[in-house]
C-alpha positions as CSV (number, residue, x, y, z in Angstrom):
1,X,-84.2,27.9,10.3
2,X,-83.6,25.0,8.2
3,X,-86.2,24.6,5.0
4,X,-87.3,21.2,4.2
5,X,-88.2,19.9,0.8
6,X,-89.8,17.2,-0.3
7,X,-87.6,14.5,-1.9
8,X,-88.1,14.2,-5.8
9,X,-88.4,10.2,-5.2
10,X,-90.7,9.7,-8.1
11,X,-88.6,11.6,-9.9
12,X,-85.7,8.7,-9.1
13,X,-84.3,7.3,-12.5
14,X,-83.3,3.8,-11.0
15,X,-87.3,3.5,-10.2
16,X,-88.8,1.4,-12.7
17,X,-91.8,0.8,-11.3
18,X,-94.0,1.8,-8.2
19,X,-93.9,-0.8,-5.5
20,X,-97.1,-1.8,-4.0
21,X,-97.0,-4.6,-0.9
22,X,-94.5,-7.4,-1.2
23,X,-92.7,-5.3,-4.0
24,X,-89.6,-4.5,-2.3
25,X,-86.8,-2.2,-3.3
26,X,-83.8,-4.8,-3.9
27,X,-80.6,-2.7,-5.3
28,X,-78.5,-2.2,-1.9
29,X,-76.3,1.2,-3.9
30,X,-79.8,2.5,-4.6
31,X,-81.5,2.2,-1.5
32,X,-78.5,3.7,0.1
33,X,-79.1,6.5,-2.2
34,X,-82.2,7.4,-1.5
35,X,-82.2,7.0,2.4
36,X,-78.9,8.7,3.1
37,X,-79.1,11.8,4.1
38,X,-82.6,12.1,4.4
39,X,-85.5,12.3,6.7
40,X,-88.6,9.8,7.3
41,X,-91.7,11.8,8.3
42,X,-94.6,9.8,8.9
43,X,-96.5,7.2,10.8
44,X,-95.1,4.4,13.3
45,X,-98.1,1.8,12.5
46,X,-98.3,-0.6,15.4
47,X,-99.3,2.4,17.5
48,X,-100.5,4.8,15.2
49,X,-97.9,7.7,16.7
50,X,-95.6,9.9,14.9
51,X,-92.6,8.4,13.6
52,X,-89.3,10.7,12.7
53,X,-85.9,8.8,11.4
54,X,-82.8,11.0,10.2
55,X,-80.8,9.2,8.4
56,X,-77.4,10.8,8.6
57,X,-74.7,10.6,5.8
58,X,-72.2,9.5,8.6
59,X,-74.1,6.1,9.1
60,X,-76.3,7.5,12.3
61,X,-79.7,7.3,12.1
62,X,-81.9,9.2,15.0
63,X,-85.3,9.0,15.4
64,X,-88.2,11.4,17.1
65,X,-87.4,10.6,20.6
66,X,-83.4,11.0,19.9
67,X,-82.7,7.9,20.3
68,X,-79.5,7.1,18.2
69,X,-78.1,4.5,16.3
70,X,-76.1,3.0,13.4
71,X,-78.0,2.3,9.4
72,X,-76.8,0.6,6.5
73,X,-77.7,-1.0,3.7
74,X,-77.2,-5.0,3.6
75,X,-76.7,-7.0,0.2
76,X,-80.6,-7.7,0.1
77,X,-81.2,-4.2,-0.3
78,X,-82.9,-3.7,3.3
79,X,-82.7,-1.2,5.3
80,X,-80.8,-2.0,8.7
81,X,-80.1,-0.6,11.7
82,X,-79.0,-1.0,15.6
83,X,-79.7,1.4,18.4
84,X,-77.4,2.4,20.6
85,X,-79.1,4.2,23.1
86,X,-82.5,4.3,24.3
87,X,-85.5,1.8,25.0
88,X,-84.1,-0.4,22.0
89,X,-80.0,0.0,23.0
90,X,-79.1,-3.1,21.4
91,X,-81.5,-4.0,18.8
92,X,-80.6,-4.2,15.7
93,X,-82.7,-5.6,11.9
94,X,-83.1,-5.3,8.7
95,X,-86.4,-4.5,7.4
96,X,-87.4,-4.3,3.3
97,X,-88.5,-1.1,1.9
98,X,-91.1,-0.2,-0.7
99,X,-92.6,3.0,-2.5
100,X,-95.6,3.6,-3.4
101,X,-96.6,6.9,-5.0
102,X,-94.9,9.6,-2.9
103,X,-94.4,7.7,0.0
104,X,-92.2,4.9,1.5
105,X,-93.0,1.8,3.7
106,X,-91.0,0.1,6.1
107,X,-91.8,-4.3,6.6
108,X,-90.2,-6.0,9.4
109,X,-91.3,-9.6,8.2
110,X,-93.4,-9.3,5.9
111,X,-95.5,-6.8,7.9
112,X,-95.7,-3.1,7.3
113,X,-94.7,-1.3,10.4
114,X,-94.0,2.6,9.4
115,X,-94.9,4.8,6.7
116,X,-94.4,8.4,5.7
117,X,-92.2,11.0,3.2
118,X,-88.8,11.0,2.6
119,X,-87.7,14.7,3.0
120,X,-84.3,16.7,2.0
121,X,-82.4,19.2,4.0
């Protein structure tokens, strides 16, 4: 069984500030950083449903309904990502990132779409 913990993204040093709304993580190494690796718990908005990604240190990223694709970081410092399977085979975007407090938002335009904790294997 495989322990989660909570990862320490307060305790971030590149973090100057907490990001509220439009204030969107920019540095494409650090953004990398912190979602590689990791895994998104938390709340797909539009629907108000469970949202899971795993963002694997190989470049896939898989979310709660195993749907698989590829993630990377543009120059912009957004998160971006194409599906290669499932309902969205074929999609791909970049959306901006923020934290605030504890937790990290996901924008696509502007708009928030997903929200939730960034965990550590």
């Amino acid at each position: 069984m495989k322990a989660f913990i909570l990862f320490p993204i307060l305790a971030i040093t590149f973090i100057t500030s907490t990001a509220s709304g439009a204030d969107y993580l920019r540095d494409s190494a650090q953004v990398h950083e912190l979602l590689n690796g990791s895994k998104l718990e938390g709340i797909y908005l539009r629907r108000n449903t469970p949202y899971t990604l795993n963002f694997q240190t190989d470049g896939t990223v898989v979310n709660q309904r195993s749907e698989r694709g590829r993630w990377w970081v543009n120059q912009q410092g957004q998160y971006c990502r194409t599906w290669d399977t499932g309902r969205l085979k074929g999609n791909s975007s970049c959306m901006d990132l923020s934290l605030e407090g504890d937790q990290i938002a996901i924008y696509s335009r502007e708009k928030r779409v997903a929200e939730g904790l960034l965990l550590r294997e």
